[in-house]
Each structure stands twice: as structure tokens, then as C-alpha cells.
C-alpha positions, 0 to 999 in steps of 0.5 A: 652852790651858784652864787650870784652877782658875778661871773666866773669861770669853773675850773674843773679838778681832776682833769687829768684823774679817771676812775674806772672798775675792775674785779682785781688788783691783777697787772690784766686787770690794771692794763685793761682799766688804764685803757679806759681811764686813759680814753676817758681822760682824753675825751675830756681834755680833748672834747672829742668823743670818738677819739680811740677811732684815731690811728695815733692815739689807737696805738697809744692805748696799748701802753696806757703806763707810758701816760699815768704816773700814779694809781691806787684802788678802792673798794665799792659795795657793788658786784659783777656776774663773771660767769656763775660767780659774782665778783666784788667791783673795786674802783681803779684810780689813775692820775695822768701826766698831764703834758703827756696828755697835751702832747699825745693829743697834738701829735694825734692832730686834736686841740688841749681844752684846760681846766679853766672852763665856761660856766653853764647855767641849767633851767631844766622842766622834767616830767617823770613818774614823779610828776613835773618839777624844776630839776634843781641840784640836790635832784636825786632823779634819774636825769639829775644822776645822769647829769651829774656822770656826764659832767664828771665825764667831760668836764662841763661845769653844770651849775644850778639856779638858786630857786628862790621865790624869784626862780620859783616864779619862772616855772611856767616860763621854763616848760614854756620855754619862753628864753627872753624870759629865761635869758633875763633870770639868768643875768643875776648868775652871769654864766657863760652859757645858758641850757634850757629844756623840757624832758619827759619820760612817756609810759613805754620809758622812752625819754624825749628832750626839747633843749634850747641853750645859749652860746655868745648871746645867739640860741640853739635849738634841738630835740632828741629822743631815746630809750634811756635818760643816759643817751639822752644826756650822752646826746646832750653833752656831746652837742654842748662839748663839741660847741664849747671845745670848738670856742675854747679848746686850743689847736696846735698853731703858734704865735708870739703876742705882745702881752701889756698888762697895766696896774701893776704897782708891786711885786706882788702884783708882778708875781701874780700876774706871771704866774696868772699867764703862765698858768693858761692853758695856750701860754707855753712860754712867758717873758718880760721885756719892758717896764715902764712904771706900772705897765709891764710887757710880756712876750707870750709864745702860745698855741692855737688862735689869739681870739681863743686865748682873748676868750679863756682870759675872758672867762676870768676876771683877773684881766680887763681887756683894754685894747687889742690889735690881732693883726699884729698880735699885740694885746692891752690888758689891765690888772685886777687884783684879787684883794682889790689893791 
């Protein structure tokens, strides 16, 4: 459930798990079904969707045991058609390594995008045999299912509006698609990223989309159209996917930042944040290298560009960016504790 008041950024679960089916527990069976898990968590983490096509991480794909390091299965209630034979599905599930992942997909040429993700608020108008309505989360519709697999797929955290009488209110502007109006409904939510449409499902099943989403304050428009409400979604997510890695997924370059992290008033708060920029996604390496009462200067040894490791700290409210000076990679931030000490 979307809360409002502030913002947050999501941090997907699973990055690094896939789920796959498959008709037996044979060794043929769980090789064949690591290659898809293996290609689905790579897209994920990656944000690239035609990454089997790369020479590096093709090869990789016929030793997807070099990369998992725990599986289990599960049975489902749904079958396939093998020949004249109707088999029962189970579901594979694969955890990956994930320095494995990063490394695999550095050697291939392809950014690391973490779990720490930007929130994306849906205002979504859907005319369907069902009638017209707002998709809202509890949507058990052909394109709120699609949504929900999409997510899943990619690691985009989909959130929903509350749709409360002040949400109510805004159904003709949502088929409107009046975004002043939408832009200005949002802000109790403080998402990261705003998505808009009005989808229809004509009489010959065809799916149209009119979206609109918004990125760093600047909207986007396009439309799509497709003869099933899964490549309509598949259309959209990889639109949103390729705009959001491009901002936060992290490319191989290296850098050395003085990090000044201010308010630090106890070891706990020492501890916290170590373990806070340790835990980021470009940060491969930490240490201090002054003190001076409550101000602590770390060296950061990290990858890719400093405007994106300024924006995933951004998507959090842990640190306060208080200054910075990119030319010569110094950075200013103060501490916010959690428990608001």
C-alpha cells in the first residue's frame, strides 16, 4: 500500500531469484530452466532486454551452474501438452550469485542497476469489456495481471494511488490525461517517477495505449498498439526500464570520492552509516580517513559516474546532500538518523 507524506525509494527483493517452469526434476530439465532463469535475472539487474544476443553473456548461458548457487521446486496445479501427453508444470526456483551476476555483466560491457529503485506511481484510465475504470491495486483485469508480471520481471516497483475520495476526484482528468492536474495529485505520494494512460481494449481484442510518464520533472509521450494486453505492457516496461537504467544503473567506469558525512554523534551512527554506503550498489570499497567531532571523511572507491551514485543516495533519505564539487570528486552530506536522534 502506497503511503503518503514522503518518499522513499523501493528496494525490489529477489533481484537475484528466478522462477521458471518445467515438467521434470531431470538434470535436462534444470539446465535448460537455469538458462531462462539465468536470462531473466540478467535483464533484471541489467535493464537490457535483448542481452542473450551479446557474444559474452551467449556463451555464459551454456553453464548457467557457474552462476546459481541454490535451487529448489515447487508444484503448481497448471499442465503442459508434450505430445499427446499432458504433463503437470512444476516451478524451478534459482537464487543467483550476485557478484557472479555484476561481474559477468561488467565483462559483457553491461551496467549493475541494485535493488535500491525509484518508485513509480500509476494513474492508469482502462476501458475493457468490463466497462471504464481506474486500475488501482487490488485490479484482477487482464492488464492489472500484466503489470504485476512485468514488474516482477524487471524490478520496476509499481505503486498504486490510494483512491480515496481525493483520488476519486481526478477520474475525468486521468482519461483526460490533464498531467498539471495529475502532476499536482501525486505530490502527497513523492514518487520518483509518475506514469499516466488511457488504455482500450477495441471489439477485435486489440489493445491501444495513450501513455504519458514523467522523469526529473520533464513528461514523456507515446502511444502503442498491440494485439495482446502482454505486448502492450512488454512495450511499456521496456520504454520505462531503458529511461530508468540509463539514469540509475551503474557502468564500469572508476572513481575515488571524498565522501564528508556530517551528524555523526555516536557509533551507532558511525556503524550505520558504514554499513549504509557499503551497501550501495556503485560503492565497491569504503574507508575513513579523518574525524573531526561529528564530521566523518570517508574515501569511496566506486563505479560508474558520481551524478548516479548523488542520485541512488537520492532516492533515500538516510543522507542530506549538503554540497558537492564533481570536478574534484569531493562530496558533502549530512546524516539522518532513522530513529530521529
Amino acid at each position: 500500500m502506497v503511503q503518503s507524506g514522503f518518499s522513499y525509494a523501493v528496494v525490489i527483493e529477489d533481484l537475484y531469484v528466478a522462477e521458471v517452469f518445467v515438467t521434470s526434476q531431470s538434470s535436462g530439465q534444470l539446465n535448460s530452466g537455469a538458462r531462462a532463469g539465468l536470462t531473466q535475472v540478467l535483464i533484471r539487474v541489467s535493464g537490457a532486454n535483448m542481452i542473450q544476443q551479446n557474444p559474452v553473456i551467449a556463451r555464459a548461458l551454456r553453464k548457467p551452474g557457474d552462476y546459481y548457487y541454490q535451487y529448489s521446486y515447487q508444484a503448481t496445479d497448471r499442465e503442459f501438452q508434450i505430445g499427446d501427453q499432458l504433463v503437470a508444470a512444476r516451478i524451478l526456483r534459482l537464487r543467483f550469485e550476485p557478484s557472479a551476476i555484476a561481474q559477468l555483466l561488467r565483462s559483457a560491457g553491461y551496467p549493475v542497476w541494485g535493488s535500491n529503485r525509484p518508485s513509480i506511481l500509476l494513474w492508469l484510465a482502462l476501458s475493457d469489456e468490463g466497462g471504464r475504470r481506474i486500475l488501482t491495486e487490488s485490479d484482477t483485469s487482464e492488464l492489472g495481471i500484466a503489470l504485476s508480471n512485468q514488474a516482477k520481471l524487471r524490478g520496476l516497483p509499481f505503486l498504486y494511488p490510494l483512491f480515496d475520495l481525493e483520488d476519486e476526484l481526478l477520474t475525468a482528468e486521468i482519461w483526460g490525461a490533464f498531467l498539471e492536474r495529475i502532476e499536482g495529485a501525486s505530490t502527497r505520494y513523492n514518487p520518483d517517477a509518475i506514469l499516466t494512460a488511457r488504455i482500450q481494449k477495441n471489439k477485435a481484442g486489440q489493445w491501444t495505449g495513450s501513455w504519458s510518464y514523467q522523469i526529473d520533472q520533464q513528461w514523456y509521450e507515446f502511444s502503442s498498439l498491440a494485439v495482446s494486453v502482454e505486448e502492450l505492457v512488454l512495450d511499456l516496461t521496456d520504454i520505462l526500464v531503458d529511461k530508468l537504467a540509463a539514469k540509475y544503473a551503474i557502468d564500469s567506469s572508476r572513481n575515488l570520492i571524498d565522501f564528508r558525512v556530517e551528524n555523526i554523534t555516536s557509533l551507532e551512527d558511525y556503524a550505520a552509516v558504514s554499513n549504509y554506503l557499503q551497501s550501495l550498489t556503485p560503492v565497491l570499497d569504503t574507508f575513513v580517513t579523518e574525524i573531526d567531532g561529528d564530521n566523518v571523511l570517508f574515501s569511496l572507491k566506486t563505479e560508474g559516474r558520481i551524478e548516479q551514485l548523488i542520485e541512488i543516495i537520492g532516492l533515500d533519505e538516510s543522507l542530506v546532500l549538503m554540497n558537492n564539487s564533481l570536478q574534484s570528486q569531493k562530496l558533502h552530506y549530512r546524516w539522518l538518523p532513522k530513529d530521529g536522534n
